[in-house]
C-alpha positions as CSV (number, residue, x, y, z in Angstrom):
1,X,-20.2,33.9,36.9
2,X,-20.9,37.3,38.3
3,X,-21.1,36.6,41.8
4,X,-18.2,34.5,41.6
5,X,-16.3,37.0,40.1
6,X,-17.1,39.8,42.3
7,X,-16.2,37.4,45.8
8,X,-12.8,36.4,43.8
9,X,-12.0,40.0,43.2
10,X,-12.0,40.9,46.8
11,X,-9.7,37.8,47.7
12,X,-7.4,38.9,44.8
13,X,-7.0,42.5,45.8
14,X,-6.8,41.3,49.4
15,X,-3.6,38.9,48.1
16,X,-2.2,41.7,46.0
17,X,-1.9,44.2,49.2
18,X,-0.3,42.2,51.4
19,X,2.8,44.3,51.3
20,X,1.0,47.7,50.3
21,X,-0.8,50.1,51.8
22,X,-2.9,51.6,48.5
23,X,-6.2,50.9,49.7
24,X,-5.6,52.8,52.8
25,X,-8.1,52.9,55.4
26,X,-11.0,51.6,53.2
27,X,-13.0,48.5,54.1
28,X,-11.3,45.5,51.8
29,X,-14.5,43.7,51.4
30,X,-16.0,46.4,49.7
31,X,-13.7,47.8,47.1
32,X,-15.3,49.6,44.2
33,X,-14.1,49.5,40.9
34,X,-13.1,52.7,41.2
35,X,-11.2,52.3,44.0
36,X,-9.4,49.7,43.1
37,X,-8.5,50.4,39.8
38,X,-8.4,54.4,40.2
39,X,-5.0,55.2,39.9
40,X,-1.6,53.2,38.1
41,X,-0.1,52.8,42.0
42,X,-3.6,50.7,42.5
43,X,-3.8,48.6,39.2
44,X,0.2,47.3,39.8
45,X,-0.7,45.7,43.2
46,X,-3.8,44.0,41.4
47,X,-2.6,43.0,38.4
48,X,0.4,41.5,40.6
49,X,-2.1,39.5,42.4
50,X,-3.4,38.1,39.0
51,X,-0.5,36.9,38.2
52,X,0.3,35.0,41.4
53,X,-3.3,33.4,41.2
54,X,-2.7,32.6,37.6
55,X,0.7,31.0,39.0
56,X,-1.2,29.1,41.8
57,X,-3.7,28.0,38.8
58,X,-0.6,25.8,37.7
59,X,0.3,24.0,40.7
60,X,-1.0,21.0,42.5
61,X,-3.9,18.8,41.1
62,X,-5.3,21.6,38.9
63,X,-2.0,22.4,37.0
64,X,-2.3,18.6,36.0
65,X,-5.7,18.4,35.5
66,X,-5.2,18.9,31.7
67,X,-2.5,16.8,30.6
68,X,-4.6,14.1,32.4
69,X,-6.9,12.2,29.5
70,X,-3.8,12.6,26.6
71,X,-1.9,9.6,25.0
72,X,1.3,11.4,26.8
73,X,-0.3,10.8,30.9
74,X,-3.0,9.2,32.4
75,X,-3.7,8.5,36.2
76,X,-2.6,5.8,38.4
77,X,-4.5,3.3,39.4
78,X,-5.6,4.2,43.1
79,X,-6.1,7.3,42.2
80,X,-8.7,6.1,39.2
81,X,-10.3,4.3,42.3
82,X,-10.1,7.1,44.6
83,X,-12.4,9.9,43.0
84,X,-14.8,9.0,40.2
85,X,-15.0,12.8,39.2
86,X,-11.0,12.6,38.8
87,X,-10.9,9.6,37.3
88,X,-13.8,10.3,34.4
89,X,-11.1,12.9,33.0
90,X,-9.0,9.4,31.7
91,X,-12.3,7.5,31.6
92,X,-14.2,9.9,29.4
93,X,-17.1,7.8,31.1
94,X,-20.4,9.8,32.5
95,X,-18.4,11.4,35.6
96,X,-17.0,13.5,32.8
97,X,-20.0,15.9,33.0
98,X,-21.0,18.7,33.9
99,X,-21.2,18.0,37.2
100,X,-17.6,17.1,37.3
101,X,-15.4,19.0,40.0
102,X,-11.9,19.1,38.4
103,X,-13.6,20.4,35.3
104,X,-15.5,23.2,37.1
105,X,-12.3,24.1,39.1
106,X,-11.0,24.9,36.2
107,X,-13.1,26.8,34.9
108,X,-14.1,28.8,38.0
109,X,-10.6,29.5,38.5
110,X,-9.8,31.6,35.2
111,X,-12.7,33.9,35.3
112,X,-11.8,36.0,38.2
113,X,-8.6,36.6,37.1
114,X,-9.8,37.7,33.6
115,X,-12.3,40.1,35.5
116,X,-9.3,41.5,37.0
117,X,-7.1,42.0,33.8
118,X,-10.3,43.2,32.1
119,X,-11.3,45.8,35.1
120,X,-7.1,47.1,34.4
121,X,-7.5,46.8,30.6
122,X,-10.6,49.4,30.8
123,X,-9.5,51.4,33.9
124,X,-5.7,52.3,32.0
125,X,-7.5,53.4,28.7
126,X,-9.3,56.0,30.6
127,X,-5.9,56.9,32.8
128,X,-4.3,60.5,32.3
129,X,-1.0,59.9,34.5
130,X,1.6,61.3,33.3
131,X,3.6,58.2,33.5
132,X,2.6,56.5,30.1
133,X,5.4,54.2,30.2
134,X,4.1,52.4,33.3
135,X,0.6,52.7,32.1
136,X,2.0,51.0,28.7
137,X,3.8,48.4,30.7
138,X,0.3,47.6,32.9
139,X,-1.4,47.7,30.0
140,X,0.8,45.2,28.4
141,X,0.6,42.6,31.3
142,X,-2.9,43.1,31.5
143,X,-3.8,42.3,28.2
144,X,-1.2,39.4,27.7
145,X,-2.8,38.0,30.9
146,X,-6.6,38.3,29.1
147,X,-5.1,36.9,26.3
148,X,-4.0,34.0,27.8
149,X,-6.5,32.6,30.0
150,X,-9.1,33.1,27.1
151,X,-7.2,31.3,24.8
152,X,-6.6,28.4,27.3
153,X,-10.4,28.7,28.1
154,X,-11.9,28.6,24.6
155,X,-9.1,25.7,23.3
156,X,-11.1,23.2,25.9
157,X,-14.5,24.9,26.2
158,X,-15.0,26.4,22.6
159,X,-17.2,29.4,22.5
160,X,-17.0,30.9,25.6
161,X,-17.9,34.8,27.1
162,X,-16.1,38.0,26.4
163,X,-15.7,40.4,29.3
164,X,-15.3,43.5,28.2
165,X,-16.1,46.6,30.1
166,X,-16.6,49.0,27.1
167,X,-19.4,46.6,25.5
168,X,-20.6,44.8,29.0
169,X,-24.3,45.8,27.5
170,X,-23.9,44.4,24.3
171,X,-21.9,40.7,25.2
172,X,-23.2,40.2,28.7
173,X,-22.3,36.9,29.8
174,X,-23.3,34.7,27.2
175,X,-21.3,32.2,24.8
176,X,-19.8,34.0,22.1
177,X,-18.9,33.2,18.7
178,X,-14.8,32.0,17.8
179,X,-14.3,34.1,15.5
180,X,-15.3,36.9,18.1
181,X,-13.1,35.1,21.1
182,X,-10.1,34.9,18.7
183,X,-10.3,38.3,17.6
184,X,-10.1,39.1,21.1
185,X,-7.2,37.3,21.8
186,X,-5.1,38.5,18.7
187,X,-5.7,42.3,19.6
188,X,-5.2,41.7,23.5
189,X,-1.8,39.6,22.3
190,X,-0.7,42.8,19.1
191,X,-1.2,44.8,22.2
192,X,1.0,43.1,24.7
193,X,4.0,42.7,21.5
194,X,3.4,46.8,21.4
195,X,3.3,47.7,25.5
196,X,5.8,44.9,26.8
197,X,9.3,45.4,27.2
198,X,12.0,43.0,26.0
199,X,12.9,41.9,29.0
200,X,11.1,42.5,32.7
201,X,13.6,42.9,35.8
202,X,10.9,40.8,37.6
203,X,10.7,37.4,35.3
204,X,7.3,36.9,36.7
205,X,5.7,39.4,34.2
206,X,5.5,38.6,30.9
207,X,8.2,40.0,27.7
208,X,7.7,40.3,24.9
209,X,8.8,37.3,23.4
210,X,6.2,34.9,25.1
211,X,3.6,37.1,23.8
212,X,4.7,37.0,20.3
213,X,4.7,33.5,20.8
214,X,1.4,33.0,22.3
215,X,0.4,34.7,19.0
216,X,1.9,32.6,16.7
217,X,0.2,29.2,18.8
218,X,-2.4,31.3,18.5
219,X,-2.8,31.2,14.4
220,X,-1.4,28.0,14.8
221,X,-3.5,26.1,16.7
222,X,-7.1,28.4,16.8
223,X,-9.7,26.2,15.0
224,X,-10.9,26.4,11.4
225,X,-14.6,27.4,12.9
226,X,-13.0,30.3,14.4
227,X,-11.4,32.0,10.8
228,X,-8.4,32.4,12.7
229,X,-5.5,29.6,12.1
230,X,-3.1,31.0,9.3
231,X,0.1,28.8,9.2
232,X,1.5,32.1,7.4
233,X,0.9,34.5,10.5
234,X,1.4,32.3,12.8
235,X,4.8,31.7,11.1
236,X,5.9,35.2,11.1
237,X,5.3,35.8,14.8
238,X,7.2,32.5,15.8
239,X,9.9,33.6,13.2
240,X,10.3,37.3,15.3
241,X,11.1,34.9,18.5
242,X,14.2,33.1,16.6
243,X,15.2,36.2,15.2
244,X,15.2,38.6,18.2
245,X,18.7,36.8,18.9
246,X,17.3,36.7,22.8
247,X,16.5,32.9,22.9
248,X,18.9,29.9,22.7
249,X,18.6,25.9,23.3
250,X,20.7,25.5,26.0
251,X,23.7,23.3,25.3
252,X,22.3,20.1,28.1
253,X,18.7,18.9,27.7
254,X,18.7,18.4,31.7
255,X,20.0,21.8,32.5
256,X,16.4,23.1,31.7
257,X,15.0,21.5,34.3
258,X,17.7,22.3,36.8
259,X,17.1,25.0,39.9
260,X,20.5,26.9,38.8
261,X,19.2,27.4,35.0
262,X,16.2,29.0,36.4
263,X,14.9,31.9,33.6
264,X,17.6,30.4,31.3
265,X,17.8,32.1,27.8
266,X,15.8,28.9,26.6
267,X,12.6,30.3,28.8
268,X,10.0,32.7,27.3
269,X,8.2,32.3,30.3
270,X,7.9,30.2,33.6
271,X,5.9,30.5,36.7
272,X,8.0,31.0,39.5
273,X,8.1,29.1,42.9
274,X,10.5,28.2,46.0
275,X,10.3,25.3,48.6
276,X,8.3,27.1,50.9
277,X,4.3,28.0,51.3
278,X,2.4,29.5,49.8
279,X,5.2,29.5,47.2
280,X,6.0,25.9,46.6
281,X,4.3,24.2,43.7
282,X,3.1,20.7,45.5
283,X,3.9,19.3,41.7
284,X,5.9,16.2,42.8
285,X,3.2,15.2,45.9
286,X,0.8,14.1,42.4
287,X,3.9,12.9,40.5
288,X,5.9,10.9,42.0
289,X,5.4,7.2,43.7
290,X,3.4,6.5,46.7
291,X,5.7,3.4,47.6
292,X,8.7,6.1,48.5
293,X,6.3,8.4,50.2
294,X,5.7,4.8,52.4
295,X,9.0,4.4,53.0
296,X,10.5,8.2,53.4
297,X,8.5,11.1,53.7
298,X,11.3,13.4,52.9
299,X,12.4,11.0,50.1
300,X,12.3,13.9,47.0
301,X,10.9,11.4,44.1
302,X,8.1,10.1,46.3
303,X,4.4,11.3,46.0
304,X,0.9,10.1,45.1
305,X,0.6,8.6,41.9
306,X,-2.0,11.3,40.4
307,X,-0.5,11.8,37.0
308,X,2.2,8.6,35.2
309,X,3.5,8.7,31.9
310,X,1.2,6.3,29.6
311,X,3.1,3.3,28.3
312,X,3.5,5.0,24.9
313,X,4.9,7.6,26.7
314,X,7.8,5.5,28.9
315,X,8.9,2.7,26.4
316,X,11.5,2.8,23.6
317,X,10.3,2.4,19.7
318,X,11.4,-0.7,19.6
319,X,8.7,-2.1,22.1
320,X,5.9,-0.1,20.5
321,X,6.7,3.6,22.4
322,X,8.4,6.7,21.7
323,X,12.0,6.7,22.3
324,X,14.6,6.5,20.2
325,X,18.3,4.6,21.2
326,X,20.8,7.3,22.4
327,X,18.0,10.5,23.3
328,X,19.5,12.1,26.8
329,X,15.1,13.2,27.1
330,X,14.5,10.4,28.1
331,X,16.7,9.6,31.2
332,X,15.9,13.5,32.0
333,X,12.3,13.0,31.8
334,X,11.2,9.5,33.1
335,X,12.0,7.4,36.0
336,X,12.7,4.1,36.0
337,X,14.7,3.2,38.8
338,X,13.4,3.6,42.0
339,X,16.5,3.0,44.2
340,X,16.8,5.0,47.2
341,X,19.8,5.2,49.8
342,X,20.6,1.7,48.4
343,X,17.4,0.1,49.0
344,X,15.3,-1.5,46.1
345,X,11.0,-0.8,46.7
346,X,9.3,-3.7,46.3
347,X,5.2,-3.4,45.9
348,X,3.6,-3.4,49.3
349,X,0.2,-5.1,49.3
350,X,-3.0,-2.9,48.8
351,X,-1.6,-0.6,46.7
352,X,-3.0,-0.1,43.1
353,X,0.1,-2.0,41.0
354,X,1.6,1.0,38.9
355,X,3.4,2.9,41.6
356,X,6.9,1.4,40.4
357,X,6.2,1.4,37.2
358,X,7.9,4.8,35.0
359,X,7.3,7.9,36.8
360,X,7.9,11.5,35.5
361,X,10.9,12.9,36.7
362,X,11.1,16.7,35.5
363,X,9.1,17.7,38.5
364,X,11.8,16.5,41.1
365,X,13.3,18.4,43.6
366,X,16.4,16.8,44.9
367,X,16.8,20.4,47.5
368,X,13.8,18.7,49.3
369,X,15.8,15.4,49.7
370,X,16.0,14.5,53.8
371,X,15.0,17.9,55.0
372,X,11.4,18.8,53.6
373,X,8.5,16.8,52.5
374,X,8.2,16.5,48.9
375,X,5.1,18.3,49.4
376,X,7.3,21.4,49.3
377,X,8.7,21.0,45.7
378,X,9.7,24.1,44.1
379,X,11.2,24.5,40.6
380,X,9.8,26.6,38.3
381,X,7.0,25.4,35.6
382,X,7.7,26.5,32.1
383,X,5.1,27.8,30.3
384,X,6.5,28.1,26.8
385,X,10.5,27.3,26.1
386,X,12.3,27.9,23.0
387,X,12.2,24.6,21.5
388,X,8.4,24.8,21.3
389,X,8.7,27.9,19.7
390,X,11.0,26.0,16.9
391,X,8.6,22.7,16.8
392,X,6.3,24.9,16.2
393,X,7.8,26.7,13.9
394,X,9.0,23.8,12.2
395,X,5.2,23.2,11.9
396,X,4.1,26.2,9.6
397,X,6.9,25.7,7.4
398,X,5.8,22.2,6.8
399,X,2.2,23.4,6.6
400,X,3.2,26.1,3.6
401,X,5.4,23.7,1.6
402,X,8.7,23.8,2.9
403,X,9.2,20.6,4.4
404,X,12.7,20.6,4.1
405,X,13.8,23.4,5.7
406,X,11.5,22.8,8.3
407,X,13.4,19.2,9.1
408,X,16.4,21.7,9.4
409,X,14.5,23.6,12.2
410,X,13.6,19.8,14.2
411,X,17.2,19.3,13.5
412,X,18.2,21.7,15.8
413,X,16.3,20.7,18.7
414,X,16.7,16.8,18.1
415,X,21.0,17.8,18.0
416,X,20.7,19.0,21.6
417,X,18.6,15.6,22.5
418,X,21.1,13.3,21.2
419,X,23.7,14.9,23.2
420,X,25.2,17.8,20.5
421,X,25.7,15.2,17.7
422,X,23.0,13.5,15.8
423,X,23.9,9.7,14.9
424,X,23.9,8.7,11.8
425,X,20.0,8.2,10.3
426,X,18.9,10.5,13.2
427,X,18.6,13.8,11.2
428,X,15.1,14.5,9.9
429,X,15.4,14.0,6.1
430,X,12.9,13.5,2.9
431,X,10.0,13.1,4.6
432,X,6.8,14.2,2.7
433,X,4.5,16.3,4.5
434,X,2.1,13.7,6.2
435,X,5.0,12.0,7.3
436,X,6.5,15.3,9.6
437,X,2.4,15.8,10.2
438,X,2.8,12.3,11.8
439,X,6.6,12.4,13.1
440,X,6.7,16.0,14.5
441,X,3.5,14.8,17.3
442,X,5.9,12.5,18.9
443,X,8.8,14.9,18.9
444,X,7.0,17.5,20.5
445,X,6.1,14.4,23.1
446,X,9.9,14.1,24.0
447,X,10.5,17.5,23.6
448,X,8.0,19.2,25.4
449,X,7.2,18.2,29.3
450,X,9.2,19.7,31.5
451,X,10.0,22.4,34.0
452,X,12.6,24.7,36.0
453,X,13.5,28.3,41.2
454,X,14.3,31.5,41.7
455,X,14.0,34.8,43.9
456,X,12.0,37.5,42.6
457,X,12.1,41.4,43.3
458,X,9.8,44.4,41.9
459,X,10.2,47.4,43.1
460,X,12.0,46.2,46.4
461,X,9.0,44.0,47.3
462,X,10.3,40.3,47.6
463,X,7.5,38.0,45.8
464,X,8.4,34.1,45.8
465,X,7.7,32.0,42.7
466,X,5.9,24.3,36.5
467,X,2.8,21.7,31.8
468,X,3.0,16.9,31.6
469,X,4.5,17.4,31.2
470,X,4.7,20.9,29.8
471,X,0.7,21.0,29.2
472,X,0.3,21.5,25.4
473,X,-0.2,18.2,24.6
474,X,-4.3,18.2,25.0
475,X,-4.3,21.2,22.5
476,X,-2.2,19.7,20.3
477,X,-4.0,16.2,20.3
478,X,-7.4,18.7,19.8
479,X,-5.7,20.8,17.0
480,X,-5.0,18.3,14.9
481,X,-7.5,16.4,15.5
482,X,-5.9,13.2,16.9
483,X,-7.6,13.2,20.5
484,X,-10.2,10.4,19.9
485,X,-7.5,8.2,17.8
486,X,-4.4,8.5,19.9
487,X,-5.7,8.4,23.8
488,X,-8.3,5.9,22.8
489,X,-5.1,3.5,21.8
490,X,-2.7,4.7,24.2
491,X,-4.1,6.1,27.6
492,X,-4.9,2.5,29.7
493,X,-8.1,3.6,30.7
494,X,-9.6,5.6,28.0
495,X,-9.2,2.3,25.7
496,X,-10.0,-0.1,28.5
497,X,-13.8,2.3,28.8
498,X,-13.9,2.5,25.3
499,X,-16.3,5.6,25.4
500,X,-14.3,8.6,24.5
501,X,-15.9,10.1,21.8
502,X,-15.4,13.5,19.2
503,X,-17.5,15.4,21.4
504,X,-14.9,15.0,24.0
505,X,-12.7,17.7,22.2
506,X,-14.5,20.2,24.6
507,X,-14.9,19.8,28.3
508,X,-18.3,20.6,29.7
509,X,-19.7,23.8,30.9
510,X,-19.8,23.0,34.4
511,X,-23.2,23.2,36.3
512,X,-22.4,25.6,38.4
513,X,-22.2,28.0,35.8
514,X,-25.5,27.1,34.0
515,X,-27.2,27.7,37.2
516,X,-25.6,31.2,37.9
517,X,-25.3,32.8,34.8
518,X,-29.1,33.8,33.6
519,X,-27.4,33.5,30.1
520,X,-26.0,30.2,30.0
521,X,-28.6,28.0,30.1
522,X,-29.0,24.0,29.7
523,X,-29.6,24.4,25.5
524,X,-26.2,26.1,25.7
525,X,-24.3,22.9,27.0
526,X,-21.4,21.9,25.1
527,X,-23.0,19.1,22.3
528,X,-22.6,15.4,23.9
529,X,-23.4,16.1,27.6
């Protein structure tokens, strides 16, 4: 971990100065610590080039790499042929491993940019600038950026290490315990709540709000091992969002995911891209169908076939799926027509026999249509929207008795989906607490995949800024324990292996790392691998 850390840092400083001229004359390849983190005018370059490589982490093949292996997307069929590392993440076969690529991507990828946010954590405790707001606002981003890739990191690895420079002698870079992570991650998160403003001029940074409601998933969905989930806390920090008055539903499902509702007062966060490189987010090349990317390159909907809604996923109740008659999420989320300037695809021979079946549409970028590749798609990923924050919410109330009011709260978001008027039977009503336990995982399924373009300044500097699929749906299948049940009846190729298994909850601790880190060793491989 250590020397990949160290060659990443140089690469993200290198990034981060592109437009700057703070490390002067000095050699880039050779930064010290010191040097880079030695002043507030050096950490805001730095931390800014964190949070573009966390940005990058969500684009492409490795911003999907998660939701791949759920009961909500699995991989099309060529794909599954293509790459048996790829294709052992919807397997859950032997290529899922430690030896597996994807999985060691991402893993490799969060580390460095952890080392940078802990190098700025440190660096702005010891800083005697006179400007303490800025140094409060760094220290804000920088923790909330900590925070979040160790919480992403220890939801699919488990224990994993801490990197903090004040106790570097005492952790090192073993595996640590939960309950040490998740302590960790609640004072990095109580930090960012104290340090970040309510709003940031430059929507790329993190508020406020989306780290008071990383805290509440936090308590929400932290494991039992780790001492940390507490339906009450994670309750009041989810309840702070709604009652901040700064977050609405907007009125149209489909305006979310539109370029001109970009940062909408719907969005707590999103990752930020354009239609140009290095900017674009190459989403739509994995999602959409290989049949139009054989008949129009510039054809917006076409793509590769990496990541298609599972059956459960595209069909209506009524023929064993999830939707219900009359829900606008649907249309705005899956594609079933694959018309294009009048003409009808048919299936060319050779190709793998899914790529007209339902598609997932959120990603498309109709500004690409005729004039760019759909390689250059470019709206903006959400990372955690307002009606996740009420779901969730929804969820502790339920979880602490109060079933009914917490129907009240789905309510609200199942309103907007049935077009600002629920049909009659629609509404959430009597259910007993298993039953919304059972109900409220496939709401969250039609709620929660989608994503959003926009033009970013800070401090005069133009900077250019997508989960299935929103992304939660792995942690969600994990945290409540439904990951074996559910993807091993509804993903096509997890229950046509028949192999995934309970051990499968964590991802494996890729070999690379055992054979860098002195402290990592075989014996402390994830059980099951």
């Amino acid at each position: 971990m250590k020397a990949k850390i160290i060659a990443f840092m140089a690469l993200t400083i290198l990034s981060a100065s592109c437009s700057s001229d703070f490390l002067d004359q000095e050699p880039k390849s050779s930064l010290t610590a010191a040097q880079a983190y030695g002043s507030l005018g050096k950490i805001e370059p730095v931390l800014l080039g964190a949070i573009t490589n966390w940005r990058n982490m969500q684009k492409d093949r490795a911003g999907l790499y998660t939701s791949l292996g759920t009961d909500e997307a699995q991989q099309g069929a060529l794909q599954v042929t293509g790459d048996a590392n790829q294709a052992g993440l919807d397997l859950y076969n032997g290529f899922l491993s430690q030896e597996n690529q994807a999985i060691g991507q991402l893993w490799n990828d969060r580390w460095p940019v952890i080392e940078v946010a802990a190098q700025s954590i440190r660096a702005l405790g010891t800083n005697t600038e006179d400007d303490s707001a800025k140094r409060d606002l760094l220290l804000g981003e920088a923790s909330f950026l900590r925070a979040t890739l160790m919480f992403e990191l220890t939801q699919y690895w488990g224990e994993i290490p801490i990197n903090d420079k004040a106790k570097s002698a005492e952790y090192g870079l073993k595996r640590q315990p939960l309950p040490l992570v998740y302590s960790y991650i609640v004072a990095d998160l109580e930090r960012a709540v104290e340090k970040l403003p309510v709003t940031q001029s430059n929507p790329a940074f993190p508020a406020k709000g989306v780290a008071q409601a990383l805290l509440g998933k936090v308590y929400l969905y932290a494991p039992e091992a780790s001492g940390y989930r507490d339906y009450n806390k994670a309750k009041q920090w989810f309840e702070q969002v709604i009652k901040s008055g700064k977050y609405s539903l907007l009125p149209n499902y489909a305006d979310v995911f539109s370029p001109d509702h970009a940062n909408s007062s719907e969005s707590l966060y999103e990752w930020q891209y354009t239609n140009n490189w290095p900017d674009n987010n190459q989403i739509q090349w994995q999602t959409g169908s290989r049949v139009l990317a054989n008949m129009d390159q510039y054809a917006y909907f076409g793509g590769y076939d990496l990541i298609l809604p599972t059956q459960y996923c595209y069909k209506d109740k009524t023929a064993g799926g999830i939707w219900e008659a009359g829900d606008t999420r649907k249309a705005a989320s899956i594609r079933y027509d694959f018309t294009y300037k009048g003409v009808t695809p048919t299936l060319p021979a050779g190709f793998g026999g899914d790529e007209l079946d339902p598609h997932i549409k959120k990603y498309e970028d109709i500004r690409v249509d005729g004039k760019q590749s759909f390689w250059n798609s470019g709206k903006n990923k959400a990372y955690i929207r307002y009606s996740d924050v009420l779901l969730n919410y929804a969820e502790c109330l339920n979880e602490l008795g109060s079933t009914t009011e917490a129907e009240s709260y789905v309510n609200q978001v199942r309103t907007r989906a049935f077009g600002g008027t629920l049909p009659a039977g629609m509404a959430w009503s009597g259910l007993s607490q298993t039953q919304f336990r059972d109900q409220i995982l496939d709401e969250r399924m039609c709620e929660i995949n989608a994503m959003f373009l926009n033009t970013i300044i800070r401090n005069n500097k133009n900077l250019f800024g997508s989960r299935a699929f929103e992304g939660w749906r792995r942690m969600d299948l994990i945290r409540t324990g439904k990951l074996v049940e559910l993807v091993g009846a509804r993903n096509k190729w997890a229950k046509q292996n028949g192999t995934i298994a309970a051990f499968h909850n964590r991802y494996p601790i890729p070999i690379g790392e055992i054979k860098l880190n002195d402290e990592i060793g075989p014996e402390d491989q994830n059980s099951g691998y």
